[in-house]
N, C-alpha and C positions, 0 to 999 in steps of 0.2 A: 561524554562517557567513553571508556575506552574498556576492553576485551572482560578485563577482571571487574567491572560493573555488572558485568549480568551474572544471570542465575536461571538454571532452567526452571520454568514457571512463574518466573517474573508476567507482568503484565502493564501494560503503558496506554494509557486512553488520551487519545487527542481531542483539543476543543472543538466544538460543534459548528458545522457549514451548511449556510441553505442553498441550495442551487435555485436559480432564478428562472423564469423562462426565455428571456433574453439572453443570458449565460449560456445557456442548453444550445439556444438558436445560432451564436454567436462562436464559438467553438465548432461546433457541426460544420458550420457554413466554411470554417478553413480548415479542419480535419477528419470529418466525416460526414459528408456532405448527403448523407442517404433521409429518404424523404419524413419519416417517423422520427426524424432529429430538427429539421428545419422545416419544414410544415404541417401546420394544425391541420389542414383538411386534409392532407393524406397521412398524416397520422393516426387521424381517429379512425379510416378506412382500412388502416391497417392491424395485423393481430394484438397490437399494442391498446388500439382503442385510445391513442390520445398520444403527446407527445412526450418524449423518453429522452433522457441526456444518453449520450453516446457512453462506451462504457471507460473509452479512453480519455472521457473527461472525467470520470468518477475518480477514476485510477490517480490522473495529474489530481485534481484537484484535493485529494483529501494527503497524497503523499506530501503535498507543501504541508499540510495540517500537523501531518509525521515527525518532518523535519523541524518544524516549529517548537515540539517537544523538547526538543535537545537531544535526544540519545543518542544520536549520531556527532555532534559537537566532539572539538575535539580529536574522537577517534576513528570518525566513519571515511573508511575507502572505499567506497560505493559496493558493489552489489554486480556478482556474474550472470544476473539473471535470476526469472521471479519462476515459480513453479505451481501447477496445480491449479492454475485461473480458471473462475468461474464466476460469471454474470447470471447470479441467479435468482433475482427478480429485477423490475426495470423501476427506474428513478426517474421520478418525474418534480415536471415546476413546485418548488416550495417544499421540498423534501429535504428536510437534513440531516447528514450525517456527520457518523465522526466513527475512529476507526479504534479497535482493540488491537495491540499487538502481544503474544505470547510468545518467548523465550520458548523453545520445544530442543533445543540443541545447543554445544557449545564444544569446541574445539580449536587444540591449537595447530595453525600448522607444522607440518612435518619438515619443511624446508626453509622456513622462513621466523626464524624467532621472534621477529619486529612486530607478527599479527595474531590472529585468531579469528575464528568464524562460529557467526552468531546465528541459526537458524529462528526466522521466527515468523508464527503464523498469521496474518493480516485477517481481520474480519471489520467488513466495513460494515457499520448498521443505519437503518433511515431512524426514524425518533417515533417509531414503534417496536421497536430494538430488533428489527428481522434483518438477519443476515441477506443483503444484497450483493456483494462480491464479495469472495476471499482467494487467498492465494497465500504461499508460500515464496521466501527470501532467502537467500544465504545473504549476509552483510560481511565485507571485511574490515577488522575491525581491528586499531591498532591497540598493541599492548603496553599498557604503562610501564610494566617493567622488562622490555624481550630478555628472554633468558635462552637458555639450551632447549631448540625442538625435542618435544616428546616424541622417543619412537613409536613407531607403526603408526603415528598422527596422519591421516591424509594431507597431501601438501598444498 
């Protein structure tokens, strides 16, 4: 997809992922190696009560889900940075998710004819549909046809 693809209030659902507890343990153990990700017994001693995928695996793991979409194909130049993050309930073994995305912005830039920027809002959900993470993106995103920047466009 490229810039003139979207539309604000679009929305894009990605296929469904189960995290595993092996997967949880496994990941923890080379990127967040804190005890409520890689062990049961202090897990469960902890405010979690049992063991929780780190939130940096939630994050990787469902963005491949993302990318898997397609909407990035194509036209996507990655992304300046996510905004707004929030881990807010924890995911545990056998929990699947899959993530919503909404279009909430669209802009071209001011300097650059070749792109555009696509804000759009992440909600990850388990398969009781409650919001576990979201966060917000700017994506850039190339333009099928660059023409002449719009003024006053941010660049």
């Amino acid at each position: 997809m490229y810039f003139e693809d979207f539309q604000v209030g679009d929305v894009f659902t990605t296929a469904a992922v189960t995290l595993t507890e092996a997967a949880i343990i496994d990941f923890a153990q080379r990127y967040d190696p804190q005890p409520f990700h890689i062990d049961n017994s202090a897990a469960s001693e902890s405010v979690y009560g049992g063991l929780i995928a780190s939130g940096w695996h939630v994050l990787s793991l469902t963005f491949a889900e993302i990318v898997r979409t397609g909407i990035f194909d194509g036209g996507g130049q990655g992304s300046p940075g996510i905004d707004a993050l929030r881990w807010l309930k924890p995911v545990r073994p056998g929990d699947t998710l899959h993530v919503e995305l909404t279009v909430t912005d669209l802009r071209t830039s001011a300097t650059r004819s070749d792109r555009g920027y696509v804000t759009l809002a992440f909600e990850i959900l388990n398969q009781h549909d409650e919001t576990v993470t979201s966060y917000t993106a700017v994506e850039i995103m190339r333009r099928r046809h660059p023409g002449k920047a719009e003024p006053g466009a941010p660049g």
